[in-house]
C-alpha positions as CSV (number, residue, x, y, z in Angstrom):
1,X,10.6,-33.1,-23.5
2,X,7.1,-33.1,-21.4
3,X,6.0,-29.9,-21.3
4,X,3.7,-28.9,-18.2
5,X,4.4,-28.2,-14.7
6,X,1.9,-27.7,-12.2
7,X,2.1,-25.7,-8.6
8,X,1.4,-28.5,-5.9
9,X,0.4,-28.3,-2.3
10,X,3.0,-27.1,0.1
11,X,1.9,-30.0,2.0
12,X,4.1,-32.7,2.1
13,X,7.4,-33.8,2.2
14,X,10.2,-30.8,2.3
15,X,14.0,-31.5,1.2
16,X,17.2,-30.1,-0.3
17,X,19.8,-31.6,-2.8
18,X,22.6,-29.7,-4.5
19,X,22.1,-29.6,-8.1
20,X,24.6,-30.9,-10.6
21,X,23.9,-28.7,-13.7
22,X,23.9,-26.1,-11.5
23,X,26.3,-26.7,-8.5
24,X,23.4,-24.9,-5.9
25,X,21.1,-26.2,-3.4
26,X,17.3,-26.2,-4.1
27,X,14.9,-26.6,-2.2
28,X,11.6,-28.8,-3.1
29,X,8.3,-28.7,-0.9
30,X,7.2,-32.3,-2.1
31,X,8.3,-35.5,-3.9
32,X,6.9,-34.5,-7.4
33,X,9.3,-31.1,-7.1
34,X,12.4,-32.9,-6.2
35,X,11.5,-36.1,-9.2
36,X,11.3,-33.0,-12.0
37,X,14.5,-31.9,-11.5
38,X,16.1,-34.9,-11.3
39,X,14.7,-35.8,-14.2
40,X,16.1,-32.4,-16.0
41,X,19.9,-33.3,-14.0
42,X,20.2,-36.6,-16.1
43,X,18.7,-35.3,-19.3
44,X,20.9,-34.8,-22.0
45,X,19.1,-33.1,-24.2
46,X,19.0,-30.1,-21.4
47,X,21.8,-28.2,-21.3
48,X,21.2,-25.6,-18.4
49,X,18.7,-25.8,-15.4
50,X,18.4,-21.1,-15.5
51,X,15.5,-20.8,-12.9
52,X,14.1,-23.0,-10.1
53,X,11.4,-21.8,-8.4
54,X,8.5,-23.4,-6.7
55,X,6.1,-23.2,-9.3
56,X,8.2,-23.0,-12.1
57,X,11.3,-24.3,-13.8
58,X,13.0,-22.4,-16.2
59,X,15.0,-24.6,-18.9
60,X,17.3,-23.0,-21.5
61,X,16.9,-24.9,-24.8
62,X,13.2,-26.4,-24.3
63,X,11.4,-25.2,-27.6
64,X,8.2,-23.4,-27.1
65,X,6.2,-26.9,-27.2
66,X,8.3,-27.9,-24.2
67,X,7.6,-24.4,-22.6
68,X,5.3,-25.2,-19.3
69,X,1.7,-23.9,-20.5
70,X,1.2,-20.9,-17.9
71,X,4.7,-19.4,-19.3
72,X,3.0,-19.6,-22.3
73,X,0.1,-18.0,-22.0
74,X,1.1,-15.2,-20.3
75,X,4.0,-14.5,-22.7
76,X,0.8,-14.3,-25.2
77,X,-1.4,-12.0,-23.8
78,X,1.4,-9.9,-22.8
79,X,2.7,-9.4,-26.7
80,X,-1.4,-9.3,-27.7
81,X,-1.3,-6.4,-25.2
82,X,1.9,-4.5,-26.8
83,X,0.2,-4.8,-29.8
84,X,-2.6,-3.1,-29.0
85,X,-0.8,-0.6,-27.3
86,X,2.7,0.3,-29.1
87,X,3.3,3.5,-27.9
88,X,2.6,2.5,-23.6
89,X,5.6,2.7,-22.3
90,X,7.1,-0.3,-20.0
91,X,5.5,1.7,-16.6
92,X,2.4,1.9,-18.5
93,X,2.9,-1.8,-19.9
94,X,3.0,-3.0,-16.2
95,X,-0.1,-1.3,-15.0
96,X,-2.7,-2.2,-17.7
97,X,-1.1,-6.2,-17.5
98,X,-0.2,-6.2,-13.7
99,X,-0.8,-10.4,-14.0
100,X,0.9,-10.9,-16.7
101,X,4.1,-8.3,-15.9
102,X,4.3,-10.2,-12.3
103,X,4.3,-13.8,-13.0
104,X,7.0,-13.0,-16.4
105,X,8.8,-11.0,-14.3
106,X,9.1,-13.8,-11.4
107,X,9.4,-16.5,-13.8
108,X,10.9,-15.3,-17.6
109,X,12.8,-12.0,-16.3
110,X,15.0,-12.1,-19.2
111,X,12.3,-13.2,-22.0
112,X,10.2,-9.9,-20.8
113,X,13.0,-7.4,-20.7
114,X,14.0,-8.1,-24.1
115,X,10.2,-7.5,-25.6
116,X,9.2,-4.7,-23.4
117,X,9.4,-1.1,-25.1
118,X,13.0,0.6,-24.8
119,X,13.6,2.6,-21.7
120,X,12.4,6.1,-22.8
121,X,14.5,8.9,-21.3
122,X,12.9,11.3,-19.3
123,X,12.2,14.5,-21.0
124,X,12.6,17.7,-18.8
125,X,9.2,19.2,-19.3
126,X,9.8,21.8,-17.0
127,X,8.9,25.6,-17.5
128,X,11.3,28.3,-17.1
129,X,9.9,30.4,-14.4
130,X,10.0,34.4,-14.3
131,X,10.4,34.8,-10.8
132,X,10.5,38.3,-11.1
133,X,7.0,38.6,-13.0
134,X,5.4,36.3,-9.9
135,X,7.4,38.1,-7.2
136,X,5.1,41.2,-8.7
137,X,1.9,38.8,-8.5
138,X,2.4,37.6,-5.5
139,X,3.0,41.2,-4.0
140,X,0.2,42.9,-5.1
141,X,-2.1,39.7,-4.1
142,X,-0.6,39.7,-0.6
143,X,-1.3,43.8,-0.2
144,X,-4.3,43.5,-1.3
145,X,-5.2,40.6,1.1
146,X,-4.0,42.1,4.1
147,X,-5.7,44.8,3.7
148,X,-8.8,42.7,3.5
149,X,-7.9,41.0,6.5
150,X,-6.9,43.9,8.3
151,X,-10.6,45.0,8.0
152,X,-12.1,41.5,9.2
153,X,-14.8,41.9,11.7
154,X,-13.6,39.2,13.9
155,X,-9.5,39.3,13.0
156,X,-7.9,36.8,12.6
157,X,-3.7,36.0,12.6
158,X,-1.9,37.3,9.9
159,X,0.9,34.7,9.1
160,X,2.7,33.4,5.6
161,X,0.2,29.8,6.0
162,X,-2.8,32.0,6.0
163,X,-2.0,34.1,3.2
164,X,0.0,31.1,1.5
165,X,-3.4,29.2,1.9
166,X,-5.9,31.9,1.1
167,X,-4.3,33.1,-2.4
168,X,-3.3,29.0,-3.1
169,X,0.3,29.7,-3.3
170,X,1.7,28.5,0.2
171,X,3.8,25.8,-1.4
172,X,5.8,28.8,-3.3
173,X,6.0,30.8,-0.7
174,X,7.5,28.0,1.4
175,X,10.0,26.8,-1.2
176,X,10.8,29.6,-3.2
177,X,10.4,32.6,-1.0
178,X,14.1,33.7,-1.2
179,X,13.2,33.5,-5.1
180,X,10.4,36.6,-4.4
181,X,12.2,39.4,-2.2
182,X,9.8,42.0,-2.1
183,X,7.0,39.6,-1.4
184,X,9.6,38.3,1.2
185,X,9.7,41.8,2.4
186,X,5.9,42.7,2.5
187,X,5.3,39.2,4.5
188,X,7.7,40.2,6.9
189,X,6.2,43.8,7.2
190,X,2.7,42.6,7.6
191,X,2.5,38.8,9.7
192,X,1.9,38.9,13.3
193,X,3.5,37.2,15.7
194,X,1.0,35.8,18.3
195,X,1.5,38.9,20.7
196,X,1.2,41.0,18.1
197,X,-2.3,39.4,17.1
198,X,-3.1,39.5,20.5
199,X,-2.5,43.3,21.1
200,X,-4.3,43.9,17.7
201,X,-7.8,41.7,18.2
202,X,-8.4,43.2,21.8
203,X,-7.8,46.9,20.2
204,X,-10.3,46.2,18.1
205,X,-12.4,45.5,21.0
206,X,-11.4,48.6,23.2
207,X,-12.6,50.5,19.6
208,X,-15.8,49.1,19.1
209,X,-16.3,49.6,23.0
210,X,-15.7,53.1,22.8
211,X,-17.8,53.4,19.8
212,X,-20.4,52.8,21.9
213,X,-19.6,55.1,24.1
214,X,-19.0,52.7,27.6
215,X,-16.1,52.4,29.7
216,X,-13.3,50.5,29.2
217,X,-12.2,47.9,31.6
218,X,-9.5,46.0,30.9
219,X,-10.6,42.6,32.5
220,X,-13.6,42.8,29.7
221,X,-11.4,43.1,27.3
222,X,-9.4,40.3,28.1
223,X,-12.6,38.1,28.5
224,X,-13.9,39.2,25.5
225,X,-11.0,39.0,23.4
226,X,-10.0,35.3,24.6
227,X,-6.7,35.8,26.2
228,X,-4.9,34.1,29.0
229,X,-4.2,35.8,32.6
230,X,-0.4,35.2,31.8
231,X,-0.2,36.4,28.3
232,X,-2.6,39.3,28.6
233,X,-0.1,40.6,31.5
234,X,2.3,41.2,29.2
235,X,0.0,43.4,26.8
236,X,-1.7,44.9,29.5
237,X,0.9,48.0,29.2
238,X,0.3,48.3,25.5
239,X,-3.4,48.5,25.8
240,X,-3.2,51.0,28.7
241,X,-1.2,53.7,26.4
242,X,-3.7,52.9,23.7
243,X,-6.8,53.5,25.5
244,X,-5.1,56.5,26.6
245,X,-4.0,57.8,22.9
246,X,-8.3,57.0,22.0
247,X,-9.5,59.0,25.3
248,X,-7.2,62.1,24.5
């Protein structure tokens, strides 16, 4: 039987007729569509009508000379391509022929499962962690940071993102922290909570004022150190008995 079958304009004449072979409705965006597969209905030597689709009809038992020519040469390239490539697997077969893998997969879904590579089964390639070796890591990077922190001319907020981030182990910390208890324990010794921060950055300033030997008034303090009216009101009585343990 003839063997090519071109896309055509979806210009044209639209219409739908239940198939015989195949007892469903198709539907055919012009007169040369609808002609083809009447010509494959009445054909004897056709025993099956598989596939319609708009740009392609899939016949069981046309020979490869009878295959439409696009089929064709996509089904070659595709097994030059395995070839060339035996041990890809079928994700790795799909992204170096994404053309080929498409239009076979549309059009010849059966024809391309049975030559692509067997499904490999996924190998767990995942190390066993020592949680207990990295919980001693991670503790003696933390102390050591915070102390560096601590020290920071201009402070800044101790929290688990800010270590996590610093020593490029936040995503542990954040998955896997009840995995690591005495880093668990150190993080919840040493983070701040924004009060805390607060009382700590504008002590710094009340020392390096007294360092200098000037009076210390509160409302510089709070300018200096960047805090709201309605949040430094509720430090203002744990700066007061600090100044006063410094001026003892």
């Amino acid at each position: 039987m003839a063997g090519e079958y071109q896309d055509v304009s979806s210009l044209g004449r639209s219409t739908r007729l239940k198939g015989i072979k195949t007892n469903r409705q198709h539907e055919f965006l012009s007169d040369l569509e609808r002609n083809y597969l009447n010509i494959t209905e009445f054909s004897e030597s056709i025993i099956d009508i598989k596939k319609y689709l708009s740009s392609e009809i899939k016949i069981e038992g046309l020979s490869d000379n009878d295959t439409p020519s696009m089929l064709l040469t996509y089904r070659n390239q595709l097994l030059k391509g395995m070839q060339q490539y035996p041990s890809y697997s079928r994700t790795q077969i799909r992204k170096c022929f994404p053309k080929e893998y498409t239009y076979l997969y549309s059009h010849d879904k059966v024809w391309l499962f049975e030559k692509l590579p067997i499904i490999q089964e996924k190998k767990n390639n995942k190390a066993i962690v020592d949680w207990a070796s990295r919980d001693r890591e991670y503790c003696s990077k933390v102390e050591k940071l915070y102390k560096e922190l601590i020290e920071l001319d201009k402070p800044v907020r101790i929290t688990i993102s800010n270590i996590g981030k610093r020593l490029e182990i936040l995503s542990n910390l954040e998955k896997h922290l009840d995995k690591l208890p005495q880093t668990k324990k150190l993080l919840f010794e040493t983070t701040e909570s924004t009060q805390q921060f607060q009382i700590r950055r504008c002590c710094k300033i009340i020392d390096r004022i007294l360092q200098r030997q000037e009076p210390v008034v509160l409302w510089k303090v709070q300018r200096i150190g960047a805090v709201k009216s309605h949040h430094f009101h509720e430090i203002e009585p744990y700066l007061e008995k600090y100044l006063r343990t410094k001026q003892e």
